[in-house]
Every structure is written in C-alpha cells, then in structure tokens.
SEDOLO-363341 format. One record per residue (C-alpha): residue number from 1; z, y, x. Coordinates in Angstrom, 1 decimal. Example, Ala and Ser with C-alpha at 12.3 -4.5 7.8 and 13.67 -1.06 7.14 Angstrom:
<nodes>
{1,{7.8,-4.5,12.3}}
{2,{7.1,-1.1,13.7}}
</nodes>
This chain:
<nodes>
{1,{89.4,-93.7,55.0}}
{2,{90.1,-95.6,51.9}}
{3,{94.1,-95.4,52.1}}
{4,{93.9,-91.6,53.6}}
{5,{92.1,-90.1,50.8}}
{6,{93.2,-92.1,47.8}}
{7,{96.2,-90.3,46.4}}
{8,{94.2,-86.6,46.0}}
{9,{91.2,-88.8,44.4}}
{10,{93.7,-90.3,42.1}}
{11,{94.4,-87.4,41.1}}
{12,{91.1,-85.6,40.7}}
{13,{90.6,-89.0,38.9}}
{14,{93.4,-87.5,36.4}}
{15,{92.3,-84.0,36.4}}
{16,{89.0,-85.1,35.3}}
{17,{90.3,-87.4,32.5}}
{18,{90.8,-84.2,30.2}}
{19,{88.6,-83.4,27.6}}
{20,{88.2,-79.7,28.0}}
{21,{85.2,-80.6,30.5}}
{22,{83.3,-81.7,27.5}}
{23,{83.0,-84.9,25.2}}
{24,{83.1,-88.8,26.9}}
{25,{79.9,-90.1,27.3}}
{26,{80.5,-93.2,25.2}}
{27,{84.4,-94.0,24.0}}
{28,{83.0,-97.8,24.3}}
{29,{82.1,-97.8,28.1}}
{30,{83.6,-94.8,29.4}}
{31,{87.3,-93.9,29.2}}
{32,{87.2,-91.2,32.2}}
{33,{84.8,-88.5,33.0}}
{34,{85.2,-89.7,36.7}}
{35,{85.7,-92.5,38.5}}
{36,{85.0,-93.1,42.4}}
{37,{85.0,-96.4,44.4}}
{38,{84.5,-97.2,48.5}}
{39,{82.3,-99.7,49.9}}
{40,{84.8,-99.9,53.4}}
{41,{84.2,-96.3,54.3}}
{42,{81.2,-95.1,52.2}}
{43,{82.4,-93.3,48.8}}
{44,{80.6,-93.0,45.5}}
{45,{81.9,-90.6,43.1}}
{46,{80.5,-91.6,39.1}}
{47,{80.3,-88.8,36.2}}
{48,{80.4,-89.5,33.1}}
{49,{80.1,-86.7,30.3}}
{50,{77.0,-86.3,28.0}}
{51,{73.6,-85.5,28.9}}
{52,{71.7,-84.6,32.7}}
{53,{73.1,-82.8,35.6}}
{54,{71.9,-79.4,34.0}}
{55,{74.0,-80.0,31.3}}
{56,{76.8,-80.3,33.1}}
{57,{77.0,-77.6,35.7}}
{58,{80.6,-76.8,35.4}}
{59,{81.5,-80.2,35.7}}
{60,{79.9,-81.0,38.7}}
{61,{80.5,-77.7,40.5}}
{62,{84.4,-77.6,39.8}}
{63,{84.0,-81.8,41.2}}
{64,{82.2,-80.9,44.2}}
{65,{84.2,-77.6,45.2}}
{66,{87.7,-80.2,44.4}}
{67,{86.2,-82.4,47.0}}
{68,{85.5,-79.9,49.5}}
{69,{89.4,-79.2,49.8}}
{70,{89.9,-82.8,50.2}}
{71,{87.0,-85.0,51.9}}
{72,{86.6,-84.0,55.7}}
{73,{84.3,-81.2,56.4}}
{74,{80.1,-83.3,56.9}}
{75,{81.4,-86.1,55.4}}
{76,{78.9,-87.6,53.9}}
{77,{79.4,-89.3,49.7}}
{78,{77.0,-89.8,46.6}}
{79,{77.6,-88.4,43.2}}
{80,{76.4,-90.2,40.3}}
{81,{76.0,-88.5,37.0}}
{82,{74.4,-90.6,33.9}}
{83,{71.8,-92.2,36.5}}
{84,{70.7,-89.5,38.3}}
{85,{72.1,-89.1,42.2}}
{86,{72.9,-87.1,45.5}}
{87,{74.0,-87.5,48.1}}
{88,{76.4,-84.7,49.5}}
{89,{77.4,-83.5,52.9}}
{90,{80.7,-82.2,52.6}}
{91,{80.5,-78.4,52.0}}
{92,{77.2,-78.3,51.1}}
{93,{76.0,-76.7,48.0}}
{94,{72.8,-76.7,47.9}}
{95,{72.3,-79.9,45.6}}
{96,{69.4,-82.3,44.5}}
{97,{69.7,-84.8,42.4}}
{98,{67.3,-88.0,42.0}}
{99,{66.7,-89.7,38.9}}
{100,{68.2,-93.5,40.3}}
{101,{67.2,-94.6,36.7}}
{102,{66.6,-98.7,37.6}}
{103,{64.2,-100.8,35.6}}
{104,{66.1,-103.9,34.2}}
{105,{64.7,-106.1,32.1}}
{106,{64.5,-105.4,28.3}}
{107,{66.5,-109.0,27.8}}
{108,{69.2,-107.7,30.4}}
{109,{70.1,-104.4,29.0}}
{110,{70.2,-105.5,25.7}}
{111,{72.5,-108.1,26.6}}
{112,{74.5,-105.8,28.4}}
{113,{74.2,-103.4,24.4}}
{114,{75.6,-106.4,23.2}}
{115,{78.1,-106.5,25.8}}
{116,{77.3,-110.3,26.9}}
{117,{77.4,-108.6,30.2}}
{118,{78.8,-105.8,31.7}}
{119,{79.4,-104.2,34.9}}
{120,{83.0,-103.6,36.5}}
{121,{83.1,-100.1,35.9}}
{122,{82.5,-101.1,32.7}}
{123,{85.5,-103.3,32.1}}
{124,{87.8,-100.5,34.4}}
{125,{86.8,-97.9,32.0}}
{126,{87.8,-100.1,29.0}}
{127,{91.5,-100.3,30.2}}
{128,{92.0,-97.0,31.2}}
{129,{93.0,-98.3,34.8}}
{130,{93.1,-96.4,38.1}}
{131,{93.0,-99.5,40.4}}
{132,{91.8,-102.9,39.6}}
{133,{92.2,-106.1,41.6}}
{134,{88.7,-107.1,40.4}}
{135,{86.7,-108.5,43.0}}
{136,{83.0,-108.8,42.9}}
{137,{82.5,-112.0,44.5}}
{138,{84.2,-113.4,42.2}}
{139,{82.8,-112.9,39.5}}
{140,{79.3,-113.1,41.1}}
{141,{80.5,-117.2,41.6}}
{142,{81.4,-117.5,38.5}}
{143,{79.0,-116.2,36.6}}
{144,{76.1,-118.2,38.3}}
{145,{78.7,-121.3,37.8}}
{146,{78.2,-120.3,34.1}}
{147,{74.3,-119.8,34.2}}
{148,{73.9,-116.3,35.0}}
{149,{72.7,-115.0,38.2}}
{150,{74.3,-111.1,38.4}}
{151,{71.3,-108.3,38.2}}
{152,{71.9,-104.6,38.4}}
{153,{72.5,-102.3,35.8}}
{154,{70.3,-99.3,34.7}}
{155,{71.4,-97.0,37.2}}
{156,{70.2,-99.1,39.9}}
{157,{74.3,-99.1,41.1}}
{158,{76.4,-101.3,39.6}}
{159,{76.1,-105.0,38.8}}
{160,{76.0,-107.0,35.3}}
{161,{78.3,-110.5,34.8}}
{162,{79.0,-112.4,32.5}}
{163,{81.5,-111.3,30.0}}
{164,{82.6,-115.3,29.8}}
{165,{83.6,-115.0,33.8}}
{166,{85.4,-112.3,33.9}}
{167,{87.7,-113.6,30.6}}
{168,{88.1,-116.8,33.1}}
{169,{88.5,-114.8,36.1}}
{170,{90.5,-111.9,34.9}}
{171,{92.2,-112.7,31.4}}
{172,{95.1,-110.4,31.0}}
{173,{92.2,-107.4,30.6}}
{174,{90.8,-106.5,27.6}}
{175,{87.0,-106.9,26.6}}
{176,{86.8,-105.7,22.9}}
{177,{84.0,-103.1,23.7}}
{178,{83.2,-102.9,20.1}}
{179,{86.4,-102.0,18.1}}
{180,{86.7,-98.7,16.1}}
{181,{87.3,-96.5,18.7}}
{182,{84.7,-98.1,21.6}}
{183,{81.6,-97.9,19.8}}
{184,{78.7,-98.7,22.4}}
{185,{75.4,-96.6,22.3}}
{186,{72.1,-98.1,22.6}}
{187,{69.6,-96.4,25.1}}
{188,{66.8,-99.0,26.3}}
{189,{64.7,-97.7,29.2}}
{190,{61.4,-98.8,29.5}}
{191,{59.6,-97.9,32.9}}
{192,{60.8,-97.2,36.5}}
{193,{61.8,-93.9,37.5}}
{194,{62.4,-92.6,41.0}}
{195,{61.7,-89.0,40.9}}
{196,{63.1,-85.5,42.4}}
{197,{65.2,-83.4,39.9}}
{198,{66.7,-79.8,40.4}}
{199,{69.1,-78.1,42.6}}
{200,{72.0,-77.0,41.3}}
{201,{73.4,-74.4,43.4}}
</nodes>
C-alpha cells in the first residue's frame, strides 16, 4: 500500500505546501500544511493551517476530494487537523471530527515549548523533508538511555524525545526551532478533552 500510493501523496504533499490555502500554523514546527505517514498499511493524513476544522473548510474539502481520486474507493484513513480527528471511508463526505486533544503533563509540554523534546513530525517539518529515515525505535532507546522515557504529545498522536537523542541519533538534521524565522507558539492545555465536533459536509 505504502509503495503504491506514495508518489500521488507526494505530490498532494507539494500541492499543499503553497500558501494560497492560508497562513502555516507555526513557521517553528510546521513547514507544510500537510504531511501523511503509514503505520504498515493504516494511513494518517496531518493538517496543519491556523485555527479548527471550521476554519478551514476549503482546505480540508479540496484534501479529502484529492484523496478520493487517489486512495481506493472504502478505504479506510484518519485526518488530523490541529488536534481534532476523523476518520474517513474513502468517498464519504459526510465528516465528523473529534477533538483528540491529549492531556500531557504541564512539565511535558512545556518542555516540548522549550523544544527539550519534540516529536518526529516535528523535526520533519523543520527540514522541509518529504521522506525521513528516522526511525522511532530508535530514538525511543535512546532517549530512555539518556533519562527520558518518550510520552505522547498533545494530540494524543505523535510521541515526544529527547532533543539530545535525536542530535546523537540523527546529526546531519537541523534542530534550531528557535531562529528568526521558526518562532514556536506557546499553547498549554490544561484538562482532557474527548468530545464530538461538527460535520462538515
């Protein structure tokens, strides 16, 4: 599935890269406005403009109807957007998205503000890379080596390392998150949230 379907999500990945779809999300942690990753055949499709899914109908309905012409007709993938989540059967339209917002601990996510930590998409986004070699195992080993067992991130998806293992792990990448033009916004959340949101369609 992986190898099939790569090329056209390359280049949806490309498509989606231009700004007319609306300002980044945060120049620091964000370089695209999509990115999309397989777990062996399941896919996950991340969005990452400003604001909630309402704010960003045009985005998501020009992604989903792109998708249509290329995933296999039921196939089943989730779309994030900002936290919030569905999961689409291919050709459906009828959307509703979940707010996946994940309780971290206050220490966590401010270490991940401060960019101690950070997740791979994180790091991806950075370089402004389509594919990455960056293996999460290995940087899960090496960051409990270091002292730091991994925990997710806000969204509930991705997981936090230690910046210190993937420098040892994967040096040739770069990790200045807070130069002039990667300036990281700050957006603690304080409570659990698991609860419907809207339909889009």
């Amino acid at each position: 599935m992986k190898e099939q379907y790569s090329i056209l999500l390359n280049k949806l990945y490309n498509k989606y890269s231009s700004k007319k779809y609306g300002e980044y999300k945060d120049g620091g942690t964000y370089g695209w406005l999509m990115n999309y990753r397989f777990n062996k055949d399941d896919l996950t499709v991340t969005l990452s403009p400003e604001g909630n899914p309402t704010d960003n109908l045009e985005l998501i309905q020009s992604v989903v109807l792109d998708l249509i012409d290329i995933l296999p007709k039921d196939y089943k993938y989730r779309l994030y957007i900002n936290g919030f989540y569905c999961d689409i059967l291919n050709g459906n339209l009828e959307l509703t998205f979940v707010d996946g917002n994940y309780y971290i601990k206050d220490e966590h996510q401010l270490m991940h503000e401060n960019k101690e930590v950070a997740t791979i998409i994180d790091v991806i986004n950075l370089n402004k890379i389509e594919n990455s070699e960056i293996k999460w195992s290995v940087l899960k080993k090496k960051s409990i080596e270091l002292g730091f067992t991994p925990v997710k991130d806000k969204n509930g998806f991705e997981n936090l390392y230690l910046i210190d293992a993937f420098k040892i792990c994967y040096p040739d990448y770069n990790y200045n998150f807070f130069s002039d033009n990667n300036v990281v916004q700050k957006n603690l959340n304080d409570e659990p949230k698991k609860k419907k949101f809207w339909g889009l369609f």
